[in-house]
C-alpha positions as CSV (number, residue, x, y, z in Angstrom):
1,X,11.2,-18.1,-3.9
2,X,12.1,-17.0,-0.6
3,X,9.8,-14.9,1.3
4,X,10.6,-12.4,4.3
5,X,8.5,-9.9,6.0
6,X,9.4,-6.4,7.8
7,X,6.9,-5.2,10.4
8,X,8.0,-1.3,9.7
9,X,9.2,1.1,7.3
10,X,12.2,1.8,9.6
11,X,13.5,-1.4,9.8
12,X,14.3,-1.1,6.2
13,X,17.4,-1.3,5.1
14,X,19.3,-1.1,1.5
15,X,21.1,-5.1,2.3
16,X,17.5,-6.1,3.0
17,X,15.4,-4.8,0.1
18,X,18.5,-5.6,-2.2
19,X,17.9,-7.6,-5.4
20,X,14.0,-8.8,-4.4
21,X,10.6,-7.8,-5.4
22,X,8.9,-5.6,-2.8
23,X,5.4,-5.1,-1.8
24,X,4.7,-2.0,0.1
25,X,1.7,-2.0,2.2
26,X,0.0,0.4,4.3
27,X,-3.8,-0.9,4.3
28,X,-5.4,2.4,6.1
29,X,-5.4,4.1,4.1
30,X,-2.1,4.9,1.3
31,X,-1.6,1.6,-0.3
32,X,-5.8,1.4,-1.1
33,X,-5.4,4.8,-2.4
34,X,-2.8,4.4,-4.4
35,X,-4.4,1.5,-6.2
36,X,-8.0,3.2,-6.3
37,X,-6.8,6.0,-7.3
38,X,-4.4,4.6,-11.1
39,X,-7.7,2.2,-11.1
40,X,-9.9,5.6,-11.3
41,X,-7.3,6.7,-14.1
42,X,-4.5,8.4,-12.9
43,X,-2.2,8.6,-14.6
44,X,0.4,8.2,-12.3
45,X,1.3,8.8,-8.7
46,X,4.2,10.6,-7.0
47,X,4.6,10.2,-3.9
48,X,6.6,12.8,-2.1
49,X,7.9,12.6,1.3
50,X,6.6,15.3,3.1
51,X,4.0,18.2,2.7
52,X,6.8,20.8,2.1
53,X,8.2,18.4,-1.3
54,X,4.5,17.7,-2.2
55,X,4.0,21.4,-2.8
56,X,7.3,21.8,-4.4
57,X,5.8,19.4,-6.7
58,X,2.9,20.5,-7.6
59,X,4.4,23.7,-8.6
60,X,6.1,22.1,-11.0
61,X,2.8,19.8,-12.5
62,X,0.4,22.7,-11.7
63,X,-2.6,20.6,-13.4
64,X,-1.9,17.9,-11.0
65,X,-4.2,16.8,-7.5
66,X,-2.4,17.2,-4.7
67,X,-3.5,14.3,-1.9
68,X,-2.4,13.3,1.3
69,X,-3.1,13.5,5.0
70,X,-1.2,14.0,8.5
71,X,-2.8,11.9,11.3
72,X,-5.6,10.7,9.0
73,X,-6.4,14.2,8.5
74,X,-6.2,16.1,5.0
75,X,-3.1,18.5,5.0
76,X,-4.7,22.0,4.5
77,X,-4.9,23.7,1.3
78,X,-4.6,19.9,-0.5
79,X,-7.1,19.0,-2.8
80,X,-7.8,15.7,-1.6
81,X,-7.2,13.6,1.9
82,X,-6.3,10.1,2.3
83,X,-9.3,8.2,1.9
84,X,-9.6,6.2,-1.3
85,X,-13.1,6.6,-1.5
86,X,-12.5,10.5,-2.4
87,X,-10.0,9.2,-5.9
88,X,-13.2,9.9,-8.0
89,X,-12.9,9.5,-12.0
90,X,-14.2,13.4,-12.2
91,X,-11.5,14.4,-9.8
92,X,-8.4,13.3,-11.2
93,X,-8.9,11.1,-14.6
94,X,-5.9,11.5,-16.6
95,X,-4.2,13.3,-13.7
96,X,-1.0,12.9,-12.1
97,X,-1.8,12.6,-8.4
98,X,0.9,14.0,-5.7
99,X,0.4,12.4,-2.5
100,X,2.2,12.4,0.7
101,X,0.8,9.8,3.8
102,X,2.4,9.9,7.7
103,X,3.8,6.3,6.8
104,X,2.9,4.9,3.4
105,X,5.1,7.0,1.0
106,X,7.8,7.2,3.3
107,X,7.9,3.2,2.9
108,X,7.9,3.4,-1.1
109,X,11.4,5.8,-0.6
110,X,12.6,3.0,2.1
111,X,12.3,0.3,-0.3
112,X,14.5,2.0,-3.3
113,X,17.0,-0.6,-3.5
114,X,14.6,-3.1,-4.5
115,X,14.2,-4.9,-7.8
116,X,11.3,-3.6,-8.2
117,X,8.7,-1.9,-5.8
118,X,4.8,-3.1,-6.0
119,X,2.2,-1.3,-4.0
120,X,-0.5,-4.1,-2.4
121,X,-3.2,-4.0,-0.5
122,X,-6.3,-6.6,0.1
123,X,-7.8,-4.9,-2.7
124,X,-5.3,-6.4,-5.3
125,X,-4.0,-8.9,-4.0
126,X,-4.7,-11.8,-6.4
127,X,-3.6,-9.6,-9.2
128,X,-0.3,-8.8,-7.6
129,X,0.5,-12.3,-7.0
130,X,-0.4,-13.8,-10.0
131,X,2.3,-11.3,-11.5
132,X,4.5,-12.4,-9.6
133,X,3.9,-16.4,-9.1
134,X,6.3,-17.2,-12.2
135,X,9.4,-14.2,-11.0
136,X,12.6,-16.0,-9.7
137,X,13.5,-13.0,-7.2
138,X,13.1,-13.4,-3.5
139,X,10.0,-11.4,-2.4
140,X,10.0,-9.0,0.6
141,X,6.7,-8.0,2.3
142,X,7.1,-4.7,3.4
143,X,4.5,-3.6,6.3
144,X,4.5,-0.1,6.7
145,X,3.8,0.1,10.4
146,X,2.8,3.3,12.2
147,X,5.6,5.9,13.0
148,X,8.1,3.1,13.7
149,X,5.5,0.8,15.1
150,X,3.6,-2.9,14.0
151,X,0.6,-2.1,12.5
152,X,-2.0,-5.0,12.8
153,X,-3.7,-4.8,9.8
154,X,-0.4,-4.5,7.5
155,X,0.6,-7.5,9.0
156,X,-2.6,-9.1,8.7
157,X,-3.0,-8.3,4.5
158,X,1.0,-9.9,4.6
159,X,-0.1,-13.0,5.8
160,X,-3.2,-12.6,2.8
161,X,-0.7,-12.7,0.4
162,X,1.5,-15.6,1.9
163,X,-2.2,-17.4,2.2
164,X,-2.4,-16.7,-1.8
165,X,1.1,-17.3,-2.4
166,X,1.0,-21.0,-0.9
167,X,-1.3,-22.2,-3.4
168,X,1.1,-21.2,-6.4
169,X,4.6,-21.7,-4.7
170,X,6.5,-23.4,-2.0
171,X,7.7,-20.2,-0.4
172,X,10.3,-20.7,2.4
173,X,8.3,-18.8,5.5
174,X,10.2,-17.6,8.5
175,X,8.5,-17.4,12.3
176,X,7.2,-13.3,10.9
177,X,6.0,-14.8,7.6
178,X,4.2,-17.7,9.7
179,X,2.6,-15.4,12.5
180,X,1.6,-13.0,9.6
181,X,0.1,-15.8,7.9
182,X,-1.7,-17.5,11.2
183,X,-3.1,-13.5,11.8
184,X,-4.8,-13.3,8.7
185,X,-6.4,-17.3,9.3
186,X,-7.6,-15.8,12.7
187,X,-9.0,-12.7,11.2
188,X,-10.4,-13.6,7.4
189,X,-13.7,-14.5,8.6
190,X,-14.5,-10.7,9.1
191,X,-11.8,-8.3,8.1
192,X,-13.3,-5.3,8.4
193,X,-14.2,-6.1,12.5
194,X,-11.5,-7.1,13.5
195,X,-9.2,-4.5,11.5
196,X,-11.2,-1.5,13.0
197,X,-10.1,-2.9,16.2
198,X,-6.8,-2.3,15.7
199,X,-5.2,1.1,16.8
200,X,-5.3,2.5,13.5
201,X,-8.6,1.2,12.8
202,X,-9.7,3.1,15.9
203,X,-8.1,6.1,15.1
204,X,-10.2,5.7,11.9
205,X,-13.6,4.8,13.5
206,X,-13.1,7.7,15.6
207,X,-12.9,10.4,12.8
208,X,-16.1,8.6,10.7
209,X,-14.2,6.2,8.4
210,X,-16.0,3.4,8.9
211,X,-16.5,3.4,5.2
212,X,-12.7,3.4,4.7
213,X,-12.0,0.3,7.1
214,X,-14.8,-2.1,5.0
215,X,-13.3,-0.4,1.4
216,X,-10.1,-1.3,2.1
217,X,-10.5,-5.2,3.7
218,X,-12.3,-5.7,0.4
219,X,-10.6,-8.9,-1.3
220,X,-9.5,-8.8,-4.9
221,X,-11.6,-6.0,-5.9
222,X,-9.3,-3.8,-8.1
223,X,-7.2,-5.7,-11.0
224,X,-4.4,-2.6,-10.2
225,X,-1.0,-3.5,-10.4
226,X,1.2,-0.8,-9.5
227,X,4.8,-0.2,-9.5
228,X,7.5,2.1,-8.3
229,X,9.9,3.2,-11.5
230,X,11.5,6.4,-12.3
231,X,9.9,8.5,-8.9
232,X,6.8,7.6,-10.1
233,X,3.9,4.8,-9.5
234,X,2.2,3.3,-12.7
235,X,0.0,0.8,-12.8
236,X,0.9,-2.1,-15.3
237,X,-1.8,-4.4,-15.0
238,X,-3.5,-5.7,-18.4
239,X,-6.4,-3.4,-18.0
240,X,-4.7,-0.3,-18.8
């Protein structure tokens, strides 16, 4: 298995993504969500690239929740934001769940071309890579960055799963793979501090989500495996 790593949604590409597994992730806050929220029983996700299509959606599924967030901030008139703390079981149990994010969705649509698309976080990690230890096809990691830019702690939760990943493989790790993976050596001791540090960590800390930042550097917390097939996110993971 070879394994590669893109710092931002942007850099993309159909040739890149082509033929390998992908893991999308966008630690604060879309990728937690996603997996919070089919772990709180969703039924599925669709994730929709702007506020506009999200709407157009939910005209369609009028008993869905509509969830997402520009800037960090809930879009107005949407049921729920961006945190994954607010995916409650009495707020969208056996719910399709719309959601639009400023980076994390727009990643998912990047990655199309793929194989097949997986949604990670730290929250799943083990989960994820023990489904896909034994799978022949190269693996991508897919960071989602910020508006174009390298997001620290998507880079960080990459070098996680190379960290997990070493124990089951013999991956072939390029100089992003191997600063990714020396990041997350730097950082493990205390995610959540040196994560909030980060500029969207800040941007976090600076609208109250602490709470957020020390959900989502949790370590194998959620069993969630969840896929991108057919516009839709699903999870597939033995517990459902």
């Amino acid at each position: 298995m070879n394994i590669d790593l893109c710092f931002t949604a942007q850099k993309l590409t159909p040739s890149l993504v082509y033929g390998k597994n992908v893991i999308v992730l966008d630690v604060f806050r879309t990728s937690s969500t996603i997996i919070m929220a089919l772990y709180q029983g969703a039924t599925k996700i669709l994730p929709a690239l702007n506020a506009q299509t999200a709407r157009q959606l939910k005209k369609e599924t009028p008993s869905s929740v509509l969830g997402g967030e520009i800037n960090c901030l809930k879009i107005e008139g949407f049921d729920l934001g961006n945190s994954p703390l607010e995916y409650t079981p009495e707020k969208i149990k056996n719910k399709i769940v719309i959601l639009t994010t400023t980076n994390g969705t727009t990643t998912i649509h990047q990655a199309k071309e793929a194989a097949n698309i997986y949604i990670g976080s730290f929250l799943n990690a083990s989960a994820l890579v023990r489904k896909l230890e034994t799978d022949k096809n190269d693996l991508l990691l897919a960071c989602a960055g910020t508006q174009g830019e390298y997001s620290l702690e998507d880079v960080c939760c990459a070098g996680y799963f190379l960290h997990l990943l070493k124990n089951t493989v013999k991956p072939f790790l390029n100089d992003k793979a191997l600063s990714a993976l020396a990041l997350y050596h730097s950082f493990q001791k205390n995610l959540p501090y040196y994560l909030s540090r980060s500029k969207n960590g800040r941007t976090l800390l600076s609208k109250g989500y602490w709470l957020d930042i020390e959900f989502c550097c949790a370590q194998n917390f959620l069993p969630t495996i969840p896929i991108y097939s057919d516009s839709a996110i699903i999870d597939i993971s033995a517990s459902k």
